[in-house]
C-alpha positions in Angstrom: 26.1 15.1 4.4 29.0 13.9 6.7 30.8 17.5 6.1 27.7 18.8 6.9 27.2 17.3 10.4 31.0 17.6 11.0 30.6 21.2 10.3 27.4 21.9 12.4 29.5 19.8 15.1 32.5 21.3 15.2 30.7 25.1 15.0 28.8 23.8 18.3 31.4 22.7 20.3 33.0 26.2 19.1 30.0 27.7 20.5 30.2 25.9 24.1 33.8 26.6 24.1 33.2 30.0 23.6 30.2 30.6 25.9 32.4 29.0 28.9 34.9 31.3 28.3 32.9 34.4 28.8 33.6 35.8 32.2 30.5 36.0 34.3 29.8 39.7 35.7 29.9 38.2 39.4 33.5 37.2 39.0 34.6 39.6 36.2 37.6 42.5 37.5 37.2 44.5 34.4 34.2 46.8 34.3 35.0 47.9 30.4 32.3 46.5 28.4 32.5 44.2 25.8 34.1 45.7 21.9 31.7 46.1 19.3 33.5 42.9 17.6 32.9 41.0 20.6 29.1 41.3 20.6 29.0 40.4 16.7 30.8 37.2 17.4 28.7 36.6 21.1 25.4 37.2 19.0 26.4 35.0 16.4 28.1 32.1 18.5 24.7 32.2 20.1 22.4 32.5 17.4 24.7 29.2 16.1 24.1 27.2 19.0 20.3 28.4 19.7 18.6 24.8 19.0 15.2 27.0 17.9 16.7 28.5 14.8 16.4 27.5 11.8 19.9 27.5 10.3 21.3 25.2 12.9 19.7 22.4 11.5 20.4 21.1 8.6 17.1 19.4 6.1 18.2 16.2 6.7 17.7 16.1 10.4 14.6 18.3 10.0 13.2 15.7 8.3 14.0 13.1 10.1 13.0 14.9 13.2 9.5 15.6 11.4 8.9 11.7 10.3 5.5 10.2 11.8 7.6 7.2 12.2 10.3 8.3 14.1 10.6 6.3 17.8 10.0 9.5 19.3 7.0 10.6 17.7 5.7 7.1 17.3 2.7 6.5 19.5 0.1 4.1 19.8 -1.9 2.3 16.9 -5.6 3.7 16.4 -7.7 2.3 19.0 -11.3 1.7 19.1 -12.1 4.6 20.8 -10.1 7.2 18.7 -11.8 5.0 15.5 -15.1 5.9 17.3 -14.8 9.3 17.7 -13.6 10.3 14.1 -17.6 9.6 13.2 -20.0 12.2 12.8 -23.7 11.3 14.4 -24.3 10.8 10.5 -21.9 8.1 10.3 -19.4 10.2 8.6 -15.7 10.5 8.7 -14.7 14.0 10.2 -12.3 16.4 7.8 -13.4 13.9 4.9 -11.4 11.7 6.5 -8.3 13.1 6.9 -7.9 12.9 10.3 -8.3 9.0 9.8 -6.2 9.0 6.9 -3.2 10.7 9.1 -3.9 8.9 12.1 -3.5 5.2 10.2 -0.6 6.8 8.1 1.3 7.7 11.6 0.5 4.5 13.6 -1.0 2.0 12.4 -4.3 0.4 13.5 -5.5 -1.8 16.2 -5.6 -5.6 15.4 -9.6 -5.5 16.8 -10.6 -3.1 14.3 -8.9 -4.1 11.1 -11.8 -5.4 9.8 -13.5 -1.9 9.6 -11.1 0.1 9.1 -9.6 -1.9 6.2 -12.9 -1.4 4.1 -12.1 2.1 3.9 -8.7 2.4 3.2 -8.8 0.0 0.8 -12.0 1.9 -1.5 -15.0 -0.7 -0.6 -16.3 2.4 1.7 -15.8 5.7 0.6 -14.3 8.2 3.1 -17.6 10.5 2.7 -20.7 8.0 3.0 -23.2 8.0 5.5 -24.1 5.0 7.4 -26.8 4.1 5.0 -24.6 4.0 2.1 -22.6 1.7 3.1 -25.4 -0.5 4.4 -26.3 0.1 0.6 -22.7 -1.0 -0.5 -22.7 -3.9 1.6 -25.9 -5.1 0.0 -25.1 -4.3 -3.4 -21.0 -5.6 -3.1 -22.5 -9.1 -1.5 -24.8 -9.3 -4.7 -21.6 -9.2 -7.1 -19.7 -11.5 -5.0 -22.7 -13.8 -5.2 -23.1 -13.7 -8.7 -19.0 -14.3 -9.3 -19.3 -17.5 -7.3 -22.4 -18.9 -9.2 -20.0 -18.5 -12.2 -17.3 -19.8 -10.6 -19.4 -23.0 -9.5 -20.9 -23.3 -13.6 -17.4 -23.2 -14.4 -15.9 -25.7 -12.1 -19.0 -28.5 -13.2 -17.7 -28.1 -17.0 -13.9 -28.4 -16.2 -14.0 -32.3 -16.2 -15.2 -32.2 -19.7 -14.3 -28.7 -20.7 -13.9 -29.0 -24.5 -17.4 -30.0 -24.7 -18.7 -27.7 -23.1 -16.8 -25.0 -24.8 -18.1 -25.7 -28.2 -22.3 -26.1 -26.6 -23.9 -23.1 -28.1 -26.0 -23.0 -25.0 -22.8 -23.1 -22.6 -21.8 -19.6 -24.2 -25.3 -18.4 -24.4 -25.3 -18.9 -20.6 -22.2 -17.3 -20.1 -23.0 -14.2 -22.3 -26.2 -13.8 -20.3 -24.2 -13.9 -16.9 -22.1 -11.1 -18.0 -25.4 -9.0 -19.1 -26.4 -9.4 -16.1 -23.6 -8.9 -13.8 -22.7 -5.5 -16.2 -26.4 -4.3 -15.2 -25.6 -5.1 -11.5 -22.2 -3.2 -11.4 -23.8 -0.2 -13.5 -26.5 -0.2 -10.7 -23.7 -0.3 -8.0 -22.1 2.2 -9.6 -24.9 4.2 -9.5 -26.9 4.3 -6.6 -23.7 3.2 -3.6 -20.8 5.1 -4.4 -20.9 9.0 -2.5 -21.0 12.1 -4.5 -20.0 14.3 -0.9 -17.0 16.6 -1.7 -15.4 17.8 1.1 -13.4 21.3 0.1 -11.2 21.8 3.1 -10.7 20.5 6.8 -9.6 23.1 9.5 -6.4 22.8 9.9 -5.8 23.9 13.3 -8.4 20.7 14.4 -5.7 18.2 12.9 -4.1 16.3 15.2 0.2 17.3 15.8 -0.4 20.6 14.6 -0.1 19.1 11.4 -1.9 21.4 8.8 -3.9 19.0 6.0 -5.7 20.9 3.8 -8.2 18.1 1.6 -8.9 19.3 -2.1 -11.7 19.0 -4.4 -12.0 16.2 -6.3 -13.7 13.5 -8.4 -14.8 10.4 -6.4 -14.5 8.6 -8.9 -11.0 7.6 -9.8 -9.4 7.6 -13.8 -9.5 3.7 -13.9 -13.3 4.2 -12.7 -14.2 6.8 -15.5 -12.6 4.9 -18.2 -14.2 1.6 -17.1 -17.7 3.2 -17.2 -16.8 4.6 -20.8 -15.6 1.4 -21.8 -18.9 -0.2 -20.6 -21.6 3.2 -22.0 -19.5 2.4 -25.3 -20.0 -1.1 -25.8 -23.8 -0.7 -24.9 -24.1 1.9 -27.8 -23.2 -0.3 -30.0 -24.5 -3.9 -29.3 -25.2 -6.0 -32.3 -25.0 -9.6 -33.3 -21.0 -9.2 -33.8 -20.1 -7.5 -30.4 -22.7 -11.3 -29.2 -20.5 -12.6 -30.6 -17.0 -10.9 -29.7 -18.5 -11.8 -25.9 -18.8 -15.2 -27.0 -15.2 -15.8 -27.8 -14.0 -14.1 -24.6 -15.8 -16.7 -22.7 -14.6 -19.2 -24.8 -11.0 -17.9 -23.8 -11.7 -17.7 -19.9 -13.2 -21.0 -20.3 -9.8 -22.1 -21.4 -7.4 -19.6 -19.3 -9.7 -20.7 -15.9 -8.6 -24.7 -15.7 -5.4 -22.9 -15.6 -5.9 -20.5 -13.2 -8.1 -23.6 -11.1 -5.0 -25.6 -11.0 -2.2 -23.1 -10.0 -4.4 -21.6 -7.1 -5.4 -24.9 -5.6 -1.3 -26.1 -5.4 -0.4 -22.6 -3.7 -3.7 -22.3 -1.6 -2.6 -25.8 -0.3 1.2 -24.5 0.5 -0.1 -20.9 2.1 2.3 -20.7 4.9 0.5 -20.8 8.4 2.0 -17.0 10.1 -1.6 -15.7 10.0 -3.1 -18.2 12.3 -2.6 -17.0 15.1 -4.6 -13.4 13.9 -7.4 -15.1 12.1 -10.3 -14.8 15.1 -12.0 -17.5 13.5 -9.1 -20.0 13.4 -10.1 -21.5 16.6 -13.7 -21.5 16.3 -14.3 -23.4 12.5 -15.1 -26.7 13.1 -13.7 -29.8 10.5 -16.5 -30.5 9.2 -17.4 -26.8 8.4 -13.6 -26.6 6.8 -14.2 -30.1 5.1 -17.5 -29.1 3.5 -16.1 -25.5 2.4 -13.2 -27.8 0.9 -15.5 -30.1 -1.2 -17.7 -26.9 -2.2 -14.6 -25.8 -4.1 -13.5 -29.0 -5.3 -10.0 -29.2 -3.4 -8.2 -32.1 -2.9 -5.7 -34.1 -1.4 -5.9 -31.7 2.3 -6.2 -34.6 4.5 -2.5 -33.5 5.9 -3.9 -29.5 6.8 -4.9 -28.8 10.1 -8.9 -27.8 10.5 -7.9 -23.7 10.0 -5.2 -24.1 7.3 -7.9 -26.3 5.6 -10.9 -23.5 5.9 -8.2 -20.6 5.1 -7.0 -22.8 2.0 -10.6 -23.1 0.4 -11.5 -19.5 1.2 -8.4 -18.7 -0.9 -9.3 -20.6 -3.5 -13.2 -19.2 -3.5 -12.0 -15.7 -3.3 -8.7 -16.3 -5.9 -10.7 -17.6 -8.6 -13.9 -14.9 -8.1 -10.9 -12.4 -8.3 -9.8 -14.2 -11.7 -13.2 -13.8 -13.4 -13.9 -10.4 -11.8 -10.2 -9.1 -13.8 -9.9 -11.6 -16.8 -6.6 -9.9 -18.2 -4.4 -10.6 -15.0 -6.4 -14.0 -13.9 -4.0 -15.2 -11.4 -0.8 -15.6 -10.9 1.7 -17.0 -8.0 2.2 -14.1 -5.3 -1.7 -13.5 -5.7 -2.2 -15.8 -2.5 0.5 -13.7 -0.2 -1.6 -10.7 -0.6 -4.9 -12.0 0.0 -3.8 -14.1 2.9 -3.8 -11.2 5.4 -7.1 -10.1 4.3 -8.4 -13.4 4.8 -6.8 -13.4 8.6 -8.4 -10.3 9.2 -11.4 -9.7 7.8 -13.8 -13.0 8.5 -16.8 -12.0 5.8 -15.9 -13.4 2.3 -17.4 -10.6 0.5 -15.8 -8.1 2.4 -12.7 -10.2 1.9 -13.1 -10.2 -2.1 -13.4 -6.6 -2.8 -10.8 -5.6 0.2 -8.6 -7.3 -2.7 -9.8 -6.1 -5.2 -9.2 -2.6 -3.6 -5.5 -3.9 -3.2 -5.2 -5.0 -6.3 -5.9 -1.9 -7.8 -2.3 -1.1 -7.5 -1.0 -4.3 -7.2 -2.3 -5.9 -9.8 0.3 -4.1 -12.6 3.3 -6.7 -10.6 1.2 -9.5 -12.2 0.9 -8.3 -15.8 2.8 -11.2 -18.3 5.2 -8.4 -19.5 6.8 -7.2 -16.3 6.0 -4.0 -17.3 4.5 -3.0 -13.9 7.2 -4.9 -12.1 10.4 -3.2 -14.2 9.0 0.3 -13.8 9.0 -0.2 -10.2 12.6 -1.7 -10.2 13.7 1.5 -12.3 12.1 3.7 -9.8 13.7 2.3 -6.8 16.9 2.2 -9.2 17.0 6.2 -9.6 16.4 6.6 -5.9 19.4 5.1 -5.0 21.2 6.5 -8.2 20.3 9.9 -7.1 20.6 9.8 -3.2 24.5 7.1 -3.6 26.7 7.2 -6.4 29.0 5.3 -5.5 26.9 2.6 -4.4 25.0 2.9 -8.0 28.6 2.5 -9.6 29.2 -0.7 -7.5 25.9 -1.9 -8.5 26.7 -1.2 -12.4 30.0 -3.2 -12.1 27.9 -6.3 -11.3 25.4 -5.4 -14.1 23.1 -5.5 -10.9 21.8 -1.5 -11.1 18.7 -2.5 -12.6 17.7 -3.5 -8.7 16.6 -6.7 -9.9 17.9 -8.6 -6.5 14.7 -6.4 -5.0 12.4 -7.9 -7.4 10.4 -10.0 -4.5 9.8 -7.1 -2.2 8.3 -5.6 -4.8 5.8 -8.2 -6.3 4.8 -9.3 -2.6 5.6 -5.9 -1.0 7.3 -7.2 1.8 5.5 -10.2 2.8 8.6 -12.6 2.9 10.9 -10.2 4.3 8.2 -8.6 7.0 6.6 -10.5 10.1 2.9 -10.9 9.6 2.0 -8.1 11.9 4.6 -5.8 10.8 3.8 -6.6 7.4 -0.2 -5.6 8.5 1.8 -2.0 9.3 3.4 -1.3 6.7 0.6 -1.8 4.3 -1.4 0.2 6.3 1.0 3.3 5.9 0.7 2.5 2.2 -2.9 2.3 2.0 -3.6 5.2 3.9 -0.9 7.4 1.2 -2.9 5.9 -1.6 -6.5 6.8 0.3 -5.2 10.3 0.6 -4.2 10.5 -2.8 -7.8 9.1 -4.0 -9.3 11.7 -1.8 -7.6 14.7 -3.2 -5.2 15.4 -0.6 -3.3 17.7 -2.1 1.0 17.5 -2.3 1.1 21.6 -1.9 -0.8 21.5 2.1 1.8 18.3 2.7 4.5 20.7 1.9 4.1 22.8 4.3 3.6 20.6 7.2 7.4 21.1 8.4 9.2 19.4 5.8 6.7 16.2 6.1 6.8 13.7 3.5 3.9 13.9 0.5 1.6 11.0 0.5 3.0 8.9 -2.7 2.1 5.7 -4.6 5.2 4.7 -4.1 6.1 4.8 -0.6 6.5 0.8 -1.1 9.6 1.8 -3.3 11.5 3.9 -1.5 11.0 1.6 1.8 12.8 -0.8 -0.3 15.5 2.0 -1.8 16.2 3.0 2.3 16.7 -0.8 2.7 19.5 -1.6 0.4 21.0 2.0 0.9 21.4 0.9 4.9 23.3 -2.5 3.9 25.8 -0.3 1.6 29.0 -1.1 3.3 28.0 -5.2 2.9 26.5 -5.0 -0.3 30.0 -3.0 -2.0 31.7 -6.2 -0.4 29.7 -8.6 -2.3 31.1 -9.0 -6.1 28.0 -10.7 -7.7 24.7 -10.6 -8.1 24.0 -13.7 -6.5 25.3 -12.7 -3.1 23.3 -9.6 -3.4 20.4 -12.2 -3.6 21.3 -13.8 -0.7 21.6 -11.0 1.3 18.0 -9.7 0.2 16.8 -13.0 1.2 18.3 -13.2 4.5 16.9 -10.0 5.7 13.8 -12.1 6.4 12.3 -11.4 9.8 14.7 -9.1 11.1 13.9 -5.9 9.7 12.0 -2.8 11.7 9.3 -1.7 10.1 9.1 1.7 11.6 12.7 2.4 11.3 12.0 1.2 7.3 9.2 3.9 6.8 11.7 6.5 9.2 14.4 5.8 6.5 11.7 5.9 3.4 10.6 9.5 4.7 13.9 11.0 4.5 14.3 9.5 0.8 11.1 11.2 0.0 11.3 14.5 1.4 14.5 14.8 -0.2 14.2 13.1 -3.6 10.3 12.8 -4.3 10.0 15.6 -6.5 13.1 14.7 -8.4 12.3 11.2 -9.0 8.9 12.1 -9.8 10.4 14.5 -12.7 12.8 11.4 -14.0 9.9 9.4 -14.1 8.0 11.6 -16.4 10.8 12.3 -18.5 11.1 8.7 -19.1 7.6 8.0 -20.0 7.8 11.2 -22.6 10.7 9.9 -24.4 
């Protein structure tokens, strides 16, 4: 890439050189015109130094000259106004959204409506619904949340004497009926609240930047939705006394794996750092006795040395932390849980809102909390082959420290940024994200992204190679360092002095250039 710019360099100062040298007809004393060779070499010095063509720049500043994140196409987050006017008089999102979608992916959102637009990025809304199906969502959604805490409370009173109360047959005939109940409720939800609008194509000439976004058919439901609702028309084919049972010993099990789970989120709900304060609009409003009687409700103690907000946020954490541990038994919770949904708690004031915001997050996040790693180590390999494939020599120096594995990254990955971020730049960056991911749940395509000047493709992993662009910019310390451990260090330090936008500038040049490759890798791994 170097030769590259030192070629187009030198060729344009050949150009200027040459272009100053050409006498002027004003001042010229021969009349002979120009040889047949000179106007080959005039046209092409020219056609060399024309900024407007296409062979004088090379793909690597056309990308970077194309990246919505770039200081000079940055501009201004969403504002109310703009939010506003992407609605239809229905209450629908114009271009199926992905005017929205661009928008947020571009610039962010204003802080004053988060709380909105966060319920459709993150899948509580879907981009096509009408005004009265998400009033219908609300209603239903609050109903689930409702029912998670009433479990959570019948679950709390029998911790103090939970063996007991694990072998009462009518304990577990309670809990067997609560999950008959709340599988009816979410098969009704699932029903009658999520949109079946397909939107085939927006006009591309409408979008915003001349940017052409074409959106393409698709399901509304995701895989991980279909499969859920198989899993669930399945097991209601064939109830019997033994499948009663089967249900039985689960809730025997999250009786057990819950006093767990009760414990660990209480101790990090209690040390939740206090950055968000200062964007929570309730933290100045809650009263101490509102914060002291949400505390008792979930049975927190020893807070008497939290201020009156870090009280209320801590027992909203631990309301929302365990509902989210019942709602997905297999991941529970685990420490790192409380970073994500401490954002979501600063922004969005409603509880229920709150709880399925993360669970919308979770969705992706929830693999970096799995017992095996698994979702954590493909991540760390995929990160690992963007830096193999875009700096070999930095690769080699990793893979003399028996560090190319990228496991010095392994934080940014399972918090995505949060340590390393400010809290509002952190808000950013996970906007961008969310907004790829919407696009990709809405069927926007990768063949229209392709053709919008070299732009990147929205991607699940944009996270990744944010975090790839990072350690690829510290190359000349990190081939310094000769351990791991230093590596570490340096990862660490990089807390609070990073630029988010330059992050994502960086990120889109590693995708427009490598996605498609890495994407291949990736595939050929999971076939072998």
């Amino acid at each position: 890439m170097k030769s590259l710019r030192r070629s187009h360099t030198s060729t344009s100062s050949s150009a200027n050189s040459s272009s100053t040298s050409l006498p002027s007809s004003s001042s010229s004393t021969s009349t002979s015109p120009p040889s047949s060779s000179s106007w080959i070499h005039l046209r092409s010095v020219l056609f060399v130094a024309n900024p407007s063509s296409p062979s004088s720049v090379t793909s690597s500043d056309r990308s970077r000259r194309k990246s919505p994140w770039s200081r000079r196409k940055r501009k201004r987050p969403l504002t109310p106004h703009q939010w506003r006017s992407l609605f239809t008089p229905e209450g629908k999102l114009r271009d199926g959204g992905v005017r929205f979608l661009k928008r947020v992916r571009s610039r962010g959102v204003d802080p004053s409506i988060r709380a909105e637009v966060w319920l459709f990025l993150l899948g509580v809304y879907d981009l096509n619904s009408t005004i009265e199906e998400r009033e219908a969502v609300k209603t239903q959604r609050r109903k689930e949340y409702e029912m998670l805490q009433r479990r959570c409370k019948m679950l709390l009173k029998g911790s103090d004497n939970l063996e007991e109360e694990v072998a009462s047959e009518e304990a577990n005939e309670q809990c067997v009926r609560f999950m008959d109940d709340y599988k009816t409720t979410r098969q009704m939800s699932n029903q009658d609240v999520v949109s079946t609008v397909n939107t085939d194509s927006s006009d591309t000439d409408s979008c915003e930047d001349d940017e052409d976004v074409q959106l393409l058919p698709s399901d509304v439901y995701s895989d991980e939705t279909k499969q859920h609702e198989e899993e669930n028309n399945t097991s209601e084919e064939n109830t019997s006394p033994l499948v009663d049972s089967a249900e039985i010993q689960v809730e025997v099990t999250v009786h057990e794996d819950f006093s767990t789970w009760q414990r660990i989120i209480r101790l990090d709900a209690l040390r939740a750092d206090s950055d968000w304060a200062t964007y929570s609009p309730s933290s100045t409003t809650i009263t101490e006795t509102k914060a002291r009687c949400l505390a008792e409700s979930v049975a927190l103690k020893d807070y008497d040395h939290l201020e009156t907000c870090r009280l209320y946020h801590a027992a909203r954490l631990v309301a929302i932390l365990e509902a989210y541990a019942l709602y997905d038994p297999e991941i529970g919770y685990c420490q790192g849980m409380s970073d994500l949904l401490s954002p979501i708690l600063a922004v969005i004031s409603e509880d229920h809102e709150a709880f399925w915001c993360f669970v919308g997050f979770m969705k992706k996040a929830r693999h970096n909390f799995r017992l095996d790693e698994a979702g954590i180590q493909r991540q760390l390999r995929i990160v690992s082959k963007i830096i193999k494939s875009k700096d070999s020599q930095l690769y080699r120096h990793l893979e003399n420290l028996q560090a190319e594995d990228c496991s010095f990254v392994y934080r940014m990955v399972l918090v995505m940024f949060r340590r390393e971020l400010s809290f509002e730049q952190t808000l950013c960056l996970w906007e961008v994200m969310w907004a790829d991911q919407a696009a990709i749940r809405a069927g926007v395509g990768k063949s229209p992204w392709s053709r919008i000047r070299q732009q990147a493709p929205p991607t699940d992993d944009l996270l990744l190679y944010a975090i790839a662009a990072l350690v690829l910019r510290r190359k000349l310390i990190i081939q310094r360092y000769s351990s791991m451990d230093e590596i570490v260090e340096e990862c660490n330090s990089m807390a609070g002095q990073l630029d988010v936008w330059k992050l994502l500038d960086d990120a889109h040049h590693l995708v427009v250039t490598l996605h498609d490759k890495i994407e291949t890798l990736s595939s050929q791994s999971l076939s072998i």
